[in-house]
N, CA and C of each residue as an Amber inpcrd file, in Angstrom:
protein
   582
 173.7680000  97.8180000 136.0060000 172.5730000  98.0830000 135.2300000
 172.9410000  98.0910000 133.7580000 172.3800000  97.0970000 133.1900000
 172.7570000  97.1960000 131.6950000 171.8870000  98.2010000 130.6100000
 170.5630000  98.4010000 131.4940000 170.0370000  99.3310000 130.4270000
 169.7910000 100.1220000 131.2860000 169.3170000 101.9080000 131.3000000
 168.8830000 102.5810000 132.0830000 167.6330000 103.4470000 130.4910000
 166.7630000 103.4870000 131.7780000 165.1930000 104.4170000 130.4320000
 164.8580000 105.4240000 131.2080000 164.6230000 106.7020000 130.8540000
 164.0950000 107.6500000 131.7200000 162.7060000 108.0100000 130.8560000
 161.7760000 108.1270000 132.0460000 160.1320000 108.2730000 131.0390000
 160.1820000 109.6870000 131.6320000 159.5010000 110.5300000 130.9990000
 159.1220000 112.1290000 130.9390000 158.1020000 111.8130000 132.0280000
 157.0830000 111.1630000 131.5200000 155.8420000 111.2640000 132.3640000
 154.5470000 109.9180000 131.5860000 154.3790000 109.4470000 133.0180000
 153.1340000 108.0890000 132.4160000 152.4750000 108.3340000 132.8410000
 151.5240000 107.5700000 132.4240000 149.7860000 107.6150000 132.2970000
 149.8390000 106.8590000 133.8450000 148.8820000 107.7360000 134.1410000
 148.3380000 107.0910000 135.2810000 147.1550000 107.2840000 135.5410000
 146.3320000 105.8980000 135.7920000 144.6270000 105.3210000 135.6480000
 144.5610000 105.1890000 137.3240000 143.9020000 105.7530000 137.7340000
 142.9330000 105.4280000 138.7740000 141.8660000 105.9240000 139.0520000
 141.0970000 105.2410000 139.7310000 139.6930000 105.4800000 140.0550000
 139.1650000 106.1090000 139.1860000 138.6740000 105.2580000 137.5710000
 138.2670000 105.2260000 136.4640000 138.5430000 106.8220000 135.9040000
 139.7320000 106.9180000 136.3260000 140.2650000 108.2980000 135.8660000
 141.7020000 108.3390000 134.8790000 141.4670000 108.9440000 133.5480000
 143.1970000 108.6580000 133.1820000 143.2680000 110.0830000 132.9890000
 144.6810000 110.2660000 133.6640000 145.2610000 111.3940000 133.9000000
 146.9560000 111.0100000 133.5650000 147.0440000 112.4390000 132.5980000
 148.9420000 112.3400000 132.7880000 149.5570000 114.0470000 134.1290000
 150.4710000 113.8790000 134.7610000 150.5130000 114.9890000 135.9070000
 149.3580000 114.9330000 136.3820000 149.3230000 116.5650000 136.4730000
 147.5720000 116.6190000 136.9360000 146.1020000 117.0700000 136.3790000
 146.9140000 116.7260000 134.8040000 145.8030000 117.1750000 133.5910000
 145.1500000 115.7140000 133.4330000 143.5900000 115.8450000 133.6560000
 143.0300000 114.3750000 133.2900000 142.3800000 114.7330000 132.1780000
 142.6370000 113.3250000 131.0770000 142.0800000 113.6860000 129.8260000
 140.7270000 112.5110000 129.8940000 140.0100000 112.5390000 128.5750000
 139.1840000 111.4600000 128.2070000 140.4040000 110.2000000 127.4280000
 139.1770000 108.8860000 127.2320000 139.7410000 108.0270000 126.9720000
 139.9270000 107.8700000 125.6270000 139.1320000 108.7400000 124.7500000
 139.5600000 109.1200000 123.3100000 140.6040000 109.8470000 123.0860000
 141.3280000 110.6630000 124.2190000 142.1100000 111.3300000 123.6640000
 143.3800000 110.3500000 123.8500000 143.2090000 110.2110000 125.5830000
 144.5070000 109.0780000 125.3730000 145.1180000 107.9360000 125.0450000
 143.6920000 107.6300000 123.9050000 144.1620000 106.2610000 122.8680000
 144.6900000 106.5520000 121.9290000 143.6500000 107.8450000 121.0190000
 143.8800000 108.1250000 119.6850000 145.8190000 109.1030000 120.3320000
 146.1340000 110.0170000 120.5450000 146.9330000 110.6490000 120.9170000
 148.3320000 109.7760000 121.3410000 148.5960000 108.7600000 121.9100000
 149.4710000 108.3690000 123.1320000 149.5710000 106.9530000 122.9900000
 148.3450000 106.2730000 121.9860000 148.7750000 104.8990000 122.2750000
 150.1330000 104.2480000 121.4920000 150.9570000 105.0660000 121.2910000
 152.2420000 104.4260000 120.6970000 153.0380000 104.5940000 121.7310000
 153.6000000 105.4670000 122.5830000 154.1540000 105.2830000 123.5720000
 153.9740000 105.3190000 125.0240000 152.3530000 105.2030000 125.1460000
 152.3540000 105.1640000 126.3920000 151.8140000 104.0540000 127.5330000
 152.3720000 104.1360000 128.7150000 152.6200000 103.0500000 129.4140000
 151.6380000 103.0340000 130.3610000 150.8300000 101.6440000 130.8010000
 149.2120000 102.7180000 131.7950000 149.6490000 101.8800000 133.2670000
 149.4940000 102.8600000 134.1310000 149.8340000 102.5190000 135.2030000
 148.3120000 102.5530000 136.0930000 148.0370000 101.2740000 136.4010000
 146.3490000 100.9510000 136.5790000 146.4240000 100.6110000 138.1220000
 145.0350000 100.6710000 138.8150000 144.5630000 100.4700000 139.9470000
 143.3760000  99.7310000 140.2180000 143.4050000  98.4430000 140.2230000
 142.2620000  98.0850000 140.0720000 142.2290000  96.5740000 139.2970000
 141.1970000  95.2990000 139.5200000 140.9720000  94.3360000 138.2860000
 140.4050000  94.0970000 137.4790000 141.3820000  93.6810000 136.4090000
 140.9940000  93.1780000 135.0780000 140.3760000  94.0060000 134.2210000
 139.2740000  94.4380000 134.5890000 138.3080000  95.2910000 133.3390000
 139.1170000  95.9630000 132.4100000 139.7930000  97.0170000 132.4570000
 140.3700000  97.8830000 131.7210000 142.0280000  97.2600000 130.6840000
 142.2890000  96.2090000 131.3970000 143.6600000  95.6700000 131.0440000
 143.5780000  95.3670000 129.1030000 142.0540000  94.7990000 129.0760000
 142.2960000  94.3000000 127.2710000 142.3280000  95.7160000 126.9240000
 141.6920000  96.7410000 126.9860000 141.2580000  98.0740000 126.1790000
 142.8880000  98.6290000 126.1250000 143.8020000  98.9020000 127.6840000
 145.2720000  99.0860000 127.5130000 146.1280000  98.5800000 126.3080000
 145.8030000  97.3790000 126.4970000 146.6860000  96.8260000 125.3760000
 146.6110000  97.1850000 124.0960000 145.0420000  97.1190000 123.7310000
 144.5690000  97.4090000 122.8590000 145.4510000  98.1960000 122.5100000
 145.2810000  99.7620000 122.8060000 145.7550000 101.3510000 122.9540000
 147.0700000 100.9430000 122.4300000 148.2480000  99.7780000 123.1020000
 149.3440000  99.7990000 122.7090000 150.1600000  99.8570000 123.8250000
 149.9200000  99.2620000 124.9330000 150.5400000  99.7290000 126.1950000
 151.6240000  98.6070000 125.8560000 153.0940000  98.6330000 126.6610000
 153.7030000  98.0470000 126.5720000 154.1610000  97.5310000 128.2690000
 153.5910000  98.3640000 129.4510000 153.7130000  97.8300000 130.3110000
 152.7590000  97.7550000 131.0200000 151.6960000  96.8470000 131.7930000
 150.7530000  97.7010000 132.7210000 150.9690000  97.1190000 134.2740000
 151.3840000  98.1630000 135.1960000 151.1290000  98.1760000 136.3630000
 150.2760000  98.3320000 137.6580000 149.9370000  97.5870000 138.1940000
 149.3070000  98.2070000 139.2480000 149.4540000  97.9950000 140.5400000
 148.9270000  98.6610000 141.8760000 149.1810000  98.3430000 143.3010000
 148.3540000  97.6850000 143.9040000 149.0990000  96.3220000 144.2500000
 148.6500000  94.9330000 144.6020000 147.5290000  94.9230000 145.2180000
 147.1480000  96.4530000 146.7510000 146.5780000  95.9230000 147.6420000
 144.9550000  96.4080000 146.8720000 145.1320000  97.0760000 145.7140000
 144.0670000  97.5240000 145.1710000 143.2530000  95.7830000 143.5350000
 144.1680000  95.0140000 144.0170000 143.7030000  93.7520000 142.9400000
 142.8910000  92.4570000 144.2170000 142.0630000  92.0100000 144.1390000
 141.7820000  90.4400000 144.8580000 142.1640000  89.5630000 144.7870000
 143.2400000  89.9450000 143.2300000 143.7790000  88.4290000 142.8630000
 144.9790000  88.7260000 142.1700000 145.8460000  89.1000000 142.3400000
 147.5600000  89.5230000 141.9580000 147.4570000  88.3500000 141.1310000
 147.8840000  87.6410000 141.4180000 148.3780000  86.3410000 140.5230000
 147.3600000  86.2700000 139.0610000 146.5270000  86.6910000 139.1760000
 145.2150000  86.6060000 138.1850000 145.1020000  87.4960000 137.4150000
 145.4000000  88.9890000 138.4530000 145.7320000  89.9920000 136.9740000
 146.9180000  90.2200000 136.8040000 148.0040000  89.6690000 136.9310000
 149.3920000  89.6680000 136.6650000 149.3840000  88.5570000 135.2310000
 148.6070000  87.5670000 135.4950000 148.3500000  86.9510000 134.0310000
 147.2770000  87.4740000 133.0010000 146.3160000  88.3100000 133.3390000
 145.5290000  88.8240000 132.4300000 146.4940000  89.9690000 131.7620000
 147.5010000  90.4270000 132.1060000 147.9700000  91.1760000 131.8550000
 149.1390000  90.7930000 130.5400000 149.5890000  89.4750000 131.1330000
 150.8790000  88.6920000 130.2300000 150.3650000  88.0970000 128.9360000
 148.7760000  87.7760000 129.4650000 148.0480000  86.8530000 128.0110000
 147.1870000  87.8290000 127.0360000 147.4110000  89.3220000 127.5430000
 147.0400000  90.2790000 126.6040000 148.5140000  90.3670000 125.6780000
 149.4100000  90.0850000 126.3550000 150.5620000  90.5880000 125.1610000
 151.7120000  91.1960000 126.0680000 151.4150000  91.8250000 127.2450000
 152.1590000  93.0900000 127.8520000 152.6250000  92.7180000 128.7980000
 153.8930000  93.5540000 129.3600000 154.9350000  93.3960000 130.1700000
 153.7520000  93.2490000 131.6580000 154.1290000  92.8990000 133.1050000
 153.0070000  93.0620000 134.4060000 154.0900000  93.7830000 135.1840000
 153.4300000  94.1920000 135.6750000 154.0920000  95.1500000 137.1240000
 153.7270000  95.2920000 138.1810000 154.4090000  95.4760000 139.5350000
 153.7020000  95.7190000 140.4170000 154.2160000  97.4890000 140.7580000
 153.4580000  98.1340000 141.6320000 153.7020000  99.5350000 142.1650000
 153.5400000  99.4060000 143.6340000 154.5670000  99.8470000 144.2660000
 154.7320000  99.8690000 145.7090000 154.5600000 101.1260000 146.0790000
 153.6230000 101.7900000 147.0150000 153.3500000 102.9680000 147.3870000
 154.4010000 102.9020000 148.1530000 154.8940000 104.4600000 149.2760000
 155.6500000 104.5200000 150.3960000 155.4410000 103.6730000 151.2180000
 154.2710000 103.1200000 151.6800000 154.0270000 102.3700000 153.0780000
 153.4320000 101.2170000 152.7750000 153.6000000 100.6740000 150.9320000
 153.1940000  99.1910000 150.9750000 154.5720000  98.4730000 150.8510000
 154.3810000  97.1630000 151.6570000 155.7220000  96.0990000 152.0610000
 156.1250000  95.4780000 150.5860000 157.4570000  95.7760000 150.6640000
 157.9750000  95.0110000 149.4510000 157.5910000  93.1460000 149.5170000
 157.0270000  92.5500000 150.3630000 156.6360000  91.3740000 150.9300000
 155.6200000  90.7240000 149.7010000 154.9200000  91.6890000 149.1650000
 153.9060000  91.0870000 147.7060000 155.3950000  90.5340000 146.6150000
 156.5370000  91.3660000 146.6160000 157.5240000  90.5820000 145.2660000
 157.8810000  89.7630000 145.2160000 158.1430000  89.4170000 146.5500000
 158.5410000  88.1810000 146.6150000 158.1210000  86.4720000 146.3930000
 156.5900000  87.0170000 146.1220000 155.9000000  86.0140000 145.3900000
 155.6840000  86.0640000 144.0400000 156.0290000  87.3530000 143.7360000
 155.5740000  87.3600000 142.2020000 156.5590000  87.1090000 140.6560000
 157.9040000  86.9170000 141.9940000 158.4540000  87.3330000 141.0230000
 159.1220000  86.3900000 139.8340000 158.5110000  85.4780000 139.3430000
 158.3790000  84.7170000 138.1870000 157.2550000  85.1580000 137.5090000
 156.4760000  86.0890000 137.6930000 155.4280000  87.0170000 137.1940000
 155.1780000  88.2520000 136.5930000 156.5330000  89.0930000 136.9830000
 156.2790000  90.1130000 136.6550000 157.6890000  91.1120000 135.6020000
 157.5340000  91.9670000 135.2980000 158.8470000  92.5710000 134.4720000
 159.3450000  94.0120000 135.0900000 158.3220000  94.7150000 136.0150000
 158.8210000  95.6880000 136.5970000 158.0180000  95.5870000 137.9560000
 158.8500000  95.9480000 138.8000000 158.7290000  97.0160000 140.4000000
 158.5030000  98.1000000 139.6920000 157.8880000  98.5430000 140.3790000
 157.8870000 100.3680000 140.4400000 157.3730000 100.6900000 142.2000000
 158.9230000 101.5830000 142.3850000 158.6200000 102.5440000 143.4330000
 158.3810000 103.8940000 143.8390000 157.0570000 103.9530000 144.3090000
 156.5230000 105.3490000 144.6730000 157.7280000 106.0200000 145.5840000
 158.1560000 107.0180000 145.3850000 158.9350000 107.9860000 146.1510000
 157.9300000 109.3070000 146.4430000 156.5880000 109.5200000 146.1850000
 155.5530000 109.9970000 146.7100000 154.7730000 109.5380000 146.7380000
 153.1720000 110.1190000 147.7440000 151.6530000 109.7200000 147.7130000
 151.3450000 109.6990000 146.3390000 150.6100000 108.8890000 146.1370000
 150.1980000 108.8760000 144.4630000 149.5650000 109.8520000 144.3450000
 149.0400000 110.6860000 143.6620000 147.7760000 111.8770000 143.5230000
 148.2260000 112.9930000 142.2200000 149.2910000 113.4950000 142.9940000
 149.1150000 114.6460000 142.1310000 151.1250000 114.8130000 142.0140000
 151.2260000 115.8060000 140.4400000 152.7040000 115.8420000 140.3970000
 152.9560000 116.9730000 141.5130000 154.5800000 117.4560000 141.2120000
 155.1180000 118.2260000 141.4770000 155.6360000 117.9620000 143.3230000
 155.4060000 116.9050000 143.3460000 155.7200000 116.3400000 145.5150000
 156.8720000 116.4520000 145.1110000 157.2580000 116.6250000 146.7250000
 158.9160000 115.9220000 147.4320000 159.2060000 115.0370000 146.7530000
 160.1910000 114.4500000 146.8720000 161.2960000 112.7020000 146.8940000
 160.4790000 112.4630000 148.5460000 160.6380000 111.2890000 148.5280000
 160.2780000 110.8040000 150.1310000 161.8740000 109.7060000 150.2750000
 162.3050000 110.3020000 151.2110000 164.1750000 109.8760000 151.2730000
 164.1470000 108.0070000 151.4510000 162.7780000 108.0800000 152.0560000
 162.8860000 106.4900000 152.5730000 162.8510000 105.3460000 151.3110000
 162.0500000 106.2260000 150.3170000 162.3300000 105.6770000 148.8070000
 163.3540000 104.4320000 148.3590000 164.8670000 105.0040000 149.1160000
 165.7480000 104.8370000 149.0060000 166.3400000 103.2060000 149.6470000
 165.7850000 103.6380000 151.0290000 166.0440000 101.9140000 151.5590000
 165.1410000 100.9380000 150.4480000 163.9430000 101.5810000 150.5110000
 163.0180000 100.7440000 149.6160000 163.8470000 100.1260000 148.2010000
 164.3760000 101.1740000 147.6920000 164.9490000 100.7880000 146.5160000
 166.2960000  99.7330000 146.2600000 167.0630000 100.0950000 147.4080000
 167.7530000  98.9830000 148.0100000 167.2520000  97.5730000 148.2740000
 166.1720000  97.6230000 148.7340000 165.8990000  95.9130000 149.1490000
 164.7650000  95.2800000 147.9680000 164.4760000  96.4220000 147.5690000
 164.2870000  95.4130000 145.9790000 165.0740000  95.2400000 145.2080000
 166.2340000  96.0060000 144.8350000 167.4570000  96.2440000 143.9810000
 167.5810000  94.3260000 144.5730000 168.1810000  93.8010000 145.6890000
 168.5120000  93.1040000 146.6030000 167.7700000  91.6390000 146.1130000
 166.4540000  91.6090000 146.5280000 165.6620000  90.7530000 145.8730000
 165.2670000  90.3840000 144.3810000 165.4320000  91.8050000 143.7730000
 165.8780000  91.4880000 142.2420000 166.8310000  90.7300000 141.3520000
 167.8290000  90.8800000 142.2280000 169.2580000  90.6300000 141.4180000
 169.1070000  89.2720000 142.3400000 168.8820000  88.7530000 143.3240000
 168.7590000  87.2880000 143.6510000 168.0170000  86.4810000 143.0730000
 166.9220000  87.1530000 142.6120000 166.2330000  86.0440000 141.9800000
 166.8000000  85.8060000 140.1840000 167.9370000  86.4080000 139.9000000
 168.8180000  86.0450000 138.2320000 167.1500000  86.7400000 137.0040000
 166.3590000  87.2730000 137.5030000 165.3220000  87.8100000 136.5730000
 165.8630000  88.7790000 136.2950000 165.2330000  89.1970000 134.7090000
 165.3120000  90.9650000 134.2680000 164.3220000  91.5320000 134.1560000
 164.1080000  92.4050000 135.9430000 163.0460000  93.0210000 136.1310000
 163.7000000  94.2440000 136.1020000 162.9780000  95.1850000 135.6830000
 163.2590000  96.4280000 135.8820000 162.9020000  97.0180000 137.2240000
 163.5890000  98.1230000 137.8640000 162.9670000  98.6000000 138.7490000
 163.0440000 100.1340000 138.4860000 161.4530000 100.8430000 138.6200000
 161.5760000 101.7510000 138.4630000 160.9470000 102.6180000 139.7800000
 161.6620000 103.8500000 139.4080000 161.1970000 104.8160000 140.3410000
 160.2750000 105.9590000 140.1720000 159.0390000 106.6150000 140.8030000
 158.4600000 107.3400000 140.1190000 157.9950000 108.1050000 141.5780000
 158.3530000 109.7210000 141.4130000 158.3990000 110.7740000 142.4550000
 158.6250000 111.1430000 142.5580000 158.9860000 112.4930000 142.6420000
 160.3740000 113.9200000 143.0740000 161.5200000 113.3250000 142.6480000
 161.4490000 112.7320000 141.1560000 162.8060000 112.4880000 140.7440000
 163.3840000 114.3420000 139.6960000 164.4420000 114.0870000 140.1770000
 164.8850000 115.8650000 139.6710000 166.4060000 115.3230000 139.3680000
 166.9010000 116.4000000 138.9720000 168.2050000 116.5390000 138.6270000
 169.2870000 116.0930000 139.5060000 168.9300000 116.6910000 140.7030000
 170.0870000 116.4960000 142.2460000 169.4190000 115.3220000 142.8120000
 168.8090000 114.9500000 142.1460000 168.3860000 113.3740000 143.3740000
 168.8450000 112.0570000 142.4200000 168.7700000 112.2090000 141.5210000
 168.8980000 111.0930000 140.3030000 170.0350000 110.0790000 140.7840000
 171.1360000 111.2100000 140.7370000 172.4450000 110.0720000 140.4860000
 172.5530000 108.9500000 142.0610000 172.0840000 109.4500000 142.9460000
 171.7520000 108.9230000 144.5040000 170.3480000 107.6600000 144.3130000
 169.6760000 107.9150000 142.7650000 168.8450000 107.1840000 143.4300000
 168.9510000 105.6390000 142.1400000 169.6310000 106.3580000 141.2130000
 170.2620000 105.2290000 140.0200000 171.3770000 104.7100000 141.1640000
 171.9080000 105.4400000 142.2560000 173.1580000 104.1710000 142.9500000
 172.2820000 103.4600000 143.6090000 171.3470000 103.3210000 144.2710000
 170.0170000 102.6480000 145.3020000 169.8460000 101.6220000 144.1170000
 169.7030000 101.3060000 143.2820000 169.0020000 100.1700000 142.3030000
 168.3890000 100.6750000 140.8510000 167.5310000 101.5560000 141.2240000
 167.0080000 102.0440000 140.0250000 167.3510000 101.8160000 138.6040000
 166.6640000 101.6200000 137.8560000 167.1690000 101.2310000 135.9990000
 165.8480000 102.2190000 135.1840000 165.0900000 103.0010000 135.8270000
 164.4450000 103.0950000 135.0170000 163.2060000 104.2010000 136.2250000
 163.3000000 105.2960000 135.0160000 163.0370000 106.7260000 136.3640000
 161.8920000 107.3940000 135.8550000 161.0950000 108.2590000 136.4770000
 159.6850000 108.7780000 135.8710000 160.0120000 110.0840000 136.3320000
 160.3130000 111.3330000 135.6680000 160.1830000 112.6670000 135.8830000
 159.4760000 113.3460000 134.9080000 158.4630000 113.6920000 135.9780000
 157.0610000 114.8060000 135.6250000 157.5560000 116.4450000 135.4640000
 157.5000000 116.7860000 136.7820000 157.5620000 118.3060000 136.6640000
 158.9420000 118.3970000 136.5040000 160.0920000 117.8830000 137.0870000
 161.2590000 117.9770000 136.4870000 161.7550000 118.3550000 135.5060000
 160.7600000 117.6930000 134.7490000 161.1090000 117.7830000 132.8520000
 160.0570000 119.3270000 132.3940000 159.2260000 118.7130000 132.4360000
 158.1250000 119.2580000 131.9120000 158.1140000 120.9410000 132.7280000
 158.3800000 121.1650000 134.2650000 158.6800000 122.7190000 134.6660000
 160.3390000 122.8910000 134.2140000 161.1720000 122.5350000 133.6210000
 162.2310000 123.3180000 132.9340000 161.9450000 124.0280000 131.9770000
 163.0440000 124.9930000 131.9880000 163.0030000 125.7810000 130.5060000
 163.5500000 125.3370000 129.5030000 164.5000000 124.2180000 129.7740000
 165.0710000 123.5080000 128.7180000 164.7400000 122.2630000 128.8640000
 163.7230000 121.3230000 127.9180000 163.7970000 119.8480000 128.6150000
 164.7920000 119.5620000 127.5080000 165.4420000 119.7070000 126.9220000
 166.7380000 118.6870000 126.2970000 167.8000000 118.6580000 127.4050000
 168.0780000 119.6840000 128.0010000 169.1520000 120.1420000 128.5790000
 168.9530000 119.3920000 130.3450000 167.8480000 119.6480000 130.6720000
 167.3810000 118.7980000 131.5160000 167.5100000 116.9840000 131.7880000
 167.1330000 116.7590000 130.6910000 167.0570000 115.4400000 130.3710000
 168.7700000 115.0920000 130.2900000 169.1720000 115.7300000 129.3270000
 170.2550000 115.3510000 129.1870000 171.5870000 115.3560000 130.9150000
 170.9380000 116.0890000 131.5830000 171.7840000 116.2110000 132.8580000
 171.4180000 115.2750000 133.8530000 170.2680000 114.9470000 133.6880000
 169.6760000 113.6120000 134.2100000 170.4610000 112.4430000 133.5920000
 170.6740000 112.3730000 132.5750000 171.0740000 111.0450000 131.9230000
 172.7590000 111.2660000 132.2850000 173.5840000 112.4140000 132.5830000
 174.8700000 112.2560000 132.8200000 174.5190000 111.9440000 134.2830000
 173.7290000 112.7590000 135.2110000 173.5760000 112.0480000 136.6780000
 173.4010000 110.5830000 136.8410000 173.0460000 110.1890000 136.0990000
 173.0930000 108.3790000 136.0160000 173.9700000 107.5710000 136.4020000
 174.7340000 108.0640000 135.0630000 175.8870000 107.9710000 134.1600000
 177.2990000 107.7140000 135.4520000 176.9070000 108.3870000 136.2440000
 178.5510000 109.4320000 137.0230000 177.9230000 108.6130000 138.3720000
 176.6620000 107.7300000 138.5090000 176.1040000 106.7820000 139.6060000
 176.6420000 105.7110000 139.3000000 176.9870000 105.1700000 137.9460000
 177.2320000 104.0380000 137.2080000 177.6580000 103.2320000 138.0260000
């Protein structure tokens, strides 16, 4: 892994809802507020993708079985400006990447139900992360793969060895008493996966 990024916590849009954890805000707040660094992780086609960009998004993702036309908003997404992604829940088949992948710049794998923060890790995460790690690195692309779920301190360095380049911790960060100190033990758990 030549680069590794750890995000605190992303935006996540569904069902015309944007919410970061499990605080949902309006869409004034999370333009004017957030649109410099934040990343929208969407459900759904097309409509909302120009307004993202707009905001400043630099990646937008969403889960395939929720688009009619992958291929269609994977380019509405590229001809706004912005990175495309796909998001694999626990129980959707890594079987959509394998078509996309002259299309897209990140995987992202759910290691929980989407909904709400503060879940488990779901262990199976892990094979998952393996056989995209697998299909990634065969196809010579630089996709990122990220992980987003009960990522914590003691799970990290196990799940940066699975493939991972690029990790989403919510309550992790955000329920410590120290997030420097936090963060920073996350980034040596990486590190010591290398």
């Amino acid at each position: 892994m030549s680069q590794v990024k750890l995000i605190a916590e992303p935006w996540d849009v569904g069902e015309g809802g944007y919410q970061v954890g499990n605080f949902p805000v309006g869409w004034t707040e999370w333009n004017d507020k957030y649109r410099d660094t934040m990343r929208a992780y969407w459900k759904g086609d097309g409509g909302l993708i120009g307004d993202f960009a707009e905001a400043g998004a630099s990646y937008i993702t969403f889960h395939p079985e929720a688009s009619e036309h992958v291929d269609s908003t994977l380019q509405l997404i590229r001809n706004e400006g912005c990175k495309a992604g796909l998001v694999f829940n626990p129980a959707t088949p890594l079987s959509w990447l394998e078509y996309v992948l002259d299309k897209i710049d990140m995987a992202l794998i759910m290691s929980v139900n989407p909904g709400f923060g503060g879940q488990s890790f779901i262990p199976a995460a892990l094979d998952k992360l393996r056989e995209a790690r697998k299909i990634i690195d065969a196809s010579g692309r630089p996709i990122r793969l990220e992980i987003d779920g009960g990522v914590k301190v003691n799970n990290i360095g196990e799940i940066a060895a699975a493939g991972a380049d690029t990790f989403v911790a919510g309550s992790a960060v955000f329920g410590a008493d120290d997030y420097q100190a936090t963060i920073a033990a996350m980034k040596q758990q990486i590190a010591d996966a290398g």
